[in-house]
Structures are given as C-alpha cells and as structure tokens.
C-alpha positions in Angstrom: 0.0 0.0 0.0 1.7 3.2 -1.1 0.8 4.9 2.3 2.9 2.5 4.2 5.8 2.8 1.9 7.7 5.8 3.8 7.6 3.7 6.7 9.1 1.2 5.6 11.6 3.0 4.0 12.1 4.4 7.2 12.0 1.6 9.4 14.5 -0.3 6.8 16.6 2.7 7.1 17.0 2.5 10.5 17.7 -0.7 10.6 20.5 -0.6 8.5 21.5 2.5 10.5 21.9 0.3 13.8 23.9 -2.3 12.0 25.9 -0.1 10.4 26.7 1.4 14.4 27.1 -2.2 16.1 29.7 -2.6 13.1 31.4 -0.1 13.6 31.4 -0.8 17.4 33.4 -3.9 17.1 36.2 -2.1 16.8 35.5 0.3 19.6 37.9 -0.2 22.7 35.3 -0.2 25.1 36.0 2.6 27.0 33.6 5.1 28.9 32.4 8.0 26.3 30.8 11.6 27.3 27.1 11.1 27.1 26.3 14.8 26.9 24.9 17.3 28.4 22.3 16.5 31.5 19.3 19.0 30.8 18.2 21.2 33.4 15.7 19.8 36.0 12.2 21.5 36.3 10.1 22.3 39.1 6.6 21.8 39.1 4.7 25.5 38.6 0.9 25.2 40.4 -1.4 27.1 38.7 -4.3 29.0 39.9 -2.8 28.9 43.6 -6.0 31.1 44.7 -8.5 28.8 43.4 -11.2 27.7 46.0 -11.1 23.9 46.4 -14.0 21.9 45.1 -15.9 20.1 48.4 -17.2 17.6 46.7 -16.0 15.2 43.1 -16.8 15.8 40.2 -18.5 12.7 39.9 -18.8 9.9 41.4 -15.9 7.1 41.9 -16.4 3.5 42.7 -14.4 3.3 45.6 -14.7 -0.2 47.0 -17.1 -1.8 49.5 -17.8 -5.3 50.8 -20.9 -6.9 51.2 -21.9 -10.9 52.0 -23.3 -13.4 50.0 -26.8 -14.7 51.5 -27.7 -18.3 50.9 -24.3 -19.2 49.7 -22.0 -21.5 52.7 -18.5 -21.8 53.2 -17.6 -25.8 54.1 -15.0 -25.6 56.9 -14.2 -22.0 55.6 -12.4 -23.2 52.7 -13.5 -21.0 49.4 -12.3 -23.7 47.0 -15.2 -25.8 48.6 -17.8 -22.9 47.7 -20.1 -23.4 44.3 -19.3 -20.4 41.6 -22.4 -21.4 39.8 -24.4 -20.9 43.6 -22.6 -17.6 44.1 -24.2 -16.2 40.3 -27.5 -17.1 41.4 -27.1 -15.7 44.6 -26.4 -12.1 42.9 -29.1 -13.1 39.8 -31.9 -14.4 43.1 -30.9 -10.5 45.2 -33.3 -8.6 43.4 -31.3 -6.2 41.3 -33.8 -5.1 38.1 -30.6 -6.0 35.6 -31.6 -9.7 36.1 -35.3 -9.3 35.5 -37.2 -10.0 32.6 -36.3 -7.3 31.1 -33.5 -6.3 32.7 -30.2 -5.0 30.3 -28.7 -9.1 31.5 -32.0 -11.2 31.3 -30.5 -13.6 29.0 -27.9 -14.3 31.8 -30.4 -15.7 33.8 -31.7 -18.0 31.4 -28.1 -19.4 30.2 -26.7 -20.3 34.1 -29.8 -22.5 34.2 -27.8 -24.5 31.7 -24.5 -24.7 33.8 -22.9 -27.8 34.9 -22.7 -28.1 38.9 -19.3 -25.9 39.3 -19.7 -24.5 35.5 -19.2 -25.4 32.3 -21.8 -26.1 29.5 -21.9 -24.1 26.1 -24.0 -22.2 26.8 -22.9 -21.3 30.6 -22.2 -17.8 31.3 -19.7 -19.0 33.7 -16.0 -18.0 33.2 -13.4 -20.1 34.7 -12.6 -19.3 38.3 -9.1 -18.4 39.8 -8.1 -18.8 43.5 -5.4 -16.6 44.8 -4.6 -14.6 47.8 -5.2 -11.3 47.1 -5.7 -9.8 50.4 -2.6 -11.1 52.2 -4.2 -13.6 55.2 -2.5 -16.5 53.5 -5.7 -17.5 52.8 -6.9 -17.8 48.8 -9.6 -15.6 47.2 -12.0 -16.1 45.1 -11.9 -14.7 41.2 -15.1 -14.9 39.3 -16.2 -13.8 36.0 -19.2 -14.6 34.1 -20.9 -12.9 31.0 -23.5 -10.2 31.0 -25.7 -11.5 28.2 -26.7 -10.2 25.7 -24.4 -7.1 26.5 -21.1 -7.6 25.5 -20.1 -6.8 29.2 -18.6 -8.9 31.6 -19.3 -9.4 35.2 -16.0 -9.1 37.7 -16.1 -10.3 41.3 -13.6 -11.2 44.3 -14.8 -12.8 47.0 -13.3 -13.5 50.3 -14.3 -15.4 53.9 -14.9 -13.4 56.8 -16.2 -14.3 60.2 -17.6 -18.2 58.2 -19.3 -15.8 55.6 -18.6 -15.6 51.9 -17.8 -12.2 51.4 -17.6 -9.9 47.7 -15.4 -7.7 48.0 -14.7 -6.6 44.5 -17.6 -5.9 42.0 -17.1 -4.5 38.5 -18.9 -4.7 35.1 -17.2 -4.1 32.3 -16.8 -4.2 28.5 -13.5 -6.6 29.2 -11.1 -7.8 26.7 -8.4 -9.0 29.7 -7.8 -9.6 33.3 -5.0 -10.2 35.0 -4.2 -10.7 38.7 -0.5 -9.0 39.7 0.3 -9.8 43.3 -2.4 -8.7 45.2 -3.9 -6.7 42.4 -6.7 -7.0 39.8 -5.6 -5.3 36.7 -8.8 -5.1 34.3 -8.3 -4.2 30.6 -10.9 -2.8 28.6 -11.5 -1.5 25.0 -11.3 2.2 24.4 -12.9 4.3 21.3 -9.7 5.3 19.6 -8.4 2.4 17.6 -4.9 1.1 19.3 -5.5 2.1 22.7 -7.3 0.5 25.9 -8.0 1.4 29.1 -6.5 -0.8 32.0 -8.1 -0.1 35.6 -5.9 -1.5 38.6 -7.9 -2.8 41.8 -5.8 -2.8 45.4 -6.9 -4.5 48.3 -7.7 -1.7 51.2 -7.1 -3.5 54.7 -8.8 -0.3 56.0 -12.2 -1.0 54.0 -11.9 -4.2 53.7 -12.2 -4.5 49.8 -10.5 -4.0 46.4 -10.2 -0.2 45.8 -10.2 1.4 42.2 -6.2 2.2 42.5 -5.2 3.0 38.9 -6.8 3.7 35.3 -5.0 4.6 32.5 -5.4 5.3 28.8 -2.9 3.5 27.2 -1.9 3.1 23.5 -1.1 -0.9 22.6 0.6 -0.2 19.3 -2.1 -2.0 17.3 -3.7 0.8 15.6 -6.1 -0.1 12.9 -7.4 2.0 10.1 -10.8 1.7 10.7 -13.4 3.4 11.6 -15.4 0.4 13.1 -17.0 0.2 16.3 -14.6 -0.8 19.2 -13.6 -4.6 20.3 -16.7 -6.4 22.0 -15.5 -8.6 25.0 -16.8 -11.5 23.2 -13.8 -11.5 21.3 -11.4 -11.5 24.0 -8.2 -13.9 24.7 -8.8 -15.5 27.8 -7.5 -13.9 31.0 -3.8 -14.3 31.4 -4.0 -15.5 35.2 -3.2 -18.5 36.1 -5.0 -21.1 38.4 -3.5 -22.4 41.1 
C-alpha cells in the first residue's frame, strides 16, 4: 500500500542505521564515552494557587465496598469448597432489576440455568474461576467472571471469607477484553474508542475497607492501531484472561 511505503523505508533505514553502528562498534575499545549534556531539571509551577477547592467530586468514583453473599456456605471456611455457579445465582436471586425479565442481562439468567454443577456447558455464562490470595491472610480468594448477556459486558467479582461468611469484595462490570491478577492486584483491561488504545483499571486490596479499591486507570496506547473506523472490540472477542489457576 503506497501509504505504508515511507515507513518502511524508514523503518528499513533504521535498521541498517543500527547495524551499520554495532559494526562499527566492534572495533571500539570499550571505553567510557561523554554522554552529553544533562538537561536542566524542572520544578513543578501550580497554577491558579488562589483557586477555591472543590468540596465535593466531580462525579462519582467507585471506591470499593464489601458486602456478603446470602444463601451461599463456606464448608470448613475453605473458598475452594464454595459453588461459583451458587454464588451467580445468589447475585441473579438478590433482586437487582438488571436480572429481571427485562432487565439490560435477562438472557444471563436463562443461560446459568444450563451450567454444569461448578460451571461449564456451552451455553454457561460461567468463566473459569481463579483462587489466589489477594488480600494477604495467606488464605486464597475467590476470582469470578461470568458474562452479562446479551451485552457484550462482563461481570468481575472477588470474593473473600470473613467471620464463616462468603464475602464480595470486588464488583465490576465491564466491556473486558483482559484480566489479570499482579500480586495482590486485579488489573482489568478494557476497549477504548480510539483504535490502538485500551484502558487498564488497577484494583488494590484496602485493609482499612476491607475490599479491592479502584487504584489505577490509565489510557494507554497498545501499538495496534487499525485503520478503521469500526465500532470498538466487543469482549466476546477477548483472549482468555492471562491468570493463572492455582
């Protein structure tokens, strides 16, 4: 394509540029060279240092709570021992309007009808869970994910045991194309409106509240760029999550 061309060129370019330097580095005696000059460090300038604070947000942030699970036991406190399909329709059973007939996720209720005891099925909105300690007790958590039919969203949840109680601590719904789980973090990555960028939302546990905090979001550009003006990745599309189970 004659667009791409000058890039190439470029890139090619470049690349001979670097070969051409490591060449001519072989016979380089390997001693220290000047770098150059170290530019001058700036200070932050505040602006506006007579503005009157705002006293309340600008809008409203998610900022983490904890709540438990009715209906659903713990066996001997262990959370491996706990059913993901029981904790769904514990959430789908509460009484939230998304899950009612027509509710934006009624098809979700029809489809875990159709899970196998634990998950699975074709037709199961189930994801596959993850266990993993997340809040630092030495003690694993819970990492479920199921899909929000027939939205392209995805359902996010961490649940925990407290005082013999199965506890959520982390609830998120979200157009996801990735998940990952980085020490005691949940990093969420999601599709963004401009082609070859994504927005990745970091969840901390708070010992304080008790529950995974909204830490992080960024904007962040993958390098993938398409030329298109098509709408944005649905989550249906997605690689699995990169976590692994233990």
């Amino acid at each position: 394509m004659p667009t791409r061309r000058p890039l190439r060129t470029a890139l090619a370019a470049a690349a001979v540029a670097l070969l051409a330097a490591a060449v001519a580095g072989c016979g380089d005696s390997g001693g220290l060279q000047e770098a150059g000059a170290t530019p001058t460090a700036v200070s932050p300038v505040k602006l506006w240092p007579d503005l009157r604070p705002a006293s309340s947000p600008a809008w409203p942030y998610d900022e983490g709570s904890a709540r438990t699970v009715k209906g659903v036991t713990v066996p001997g406190d262990d959370i491996r021992g706990v059913d993901p399909v029981a904790v769904v329709e514990a959430e789908i059973s509460s009484g939230s309007a998304d899950y009612g007939s027509k509710g934006a996720y009624h098809e979700t209720v029809n489809r875990v009808k159709e899970c196998a005891a634990g998950g699975g099925g074709a037709r199961c909105p189930l994801l596959k869970p993850y266990y993993r300690d997340l809040t630092g007790d030495g003690r694993d958590e819970l990492t479920l994910g199921f899909r929000l039919y027939p939205t392209n969203q995805t359902a996010l949840r961490v649940y925990t045991v407290e005082n013999h109680r199965l506890v959520q601590v982390l609830e998120d719904d979200d157009a996801i194309i990735g998940v990952e789980l980085a020490g005691r973090a949940v990093i969420v990555r999601s599709p963004a409106g401009i082609s070859g960028y994504e927005y990745r939302t970091t969840w901390a546990w708070d010992p304080e509240r008790k529950a995974m905090v909204f830490s992080r979001d960024e904007f962040l550009r993958t390098g993938k760029a398409r030329h298109s003006r098509g709408p944005a990745p649905s989550a249906s599309a997605a690689p699995a999550p990169s976590a692994s189970a233990r």
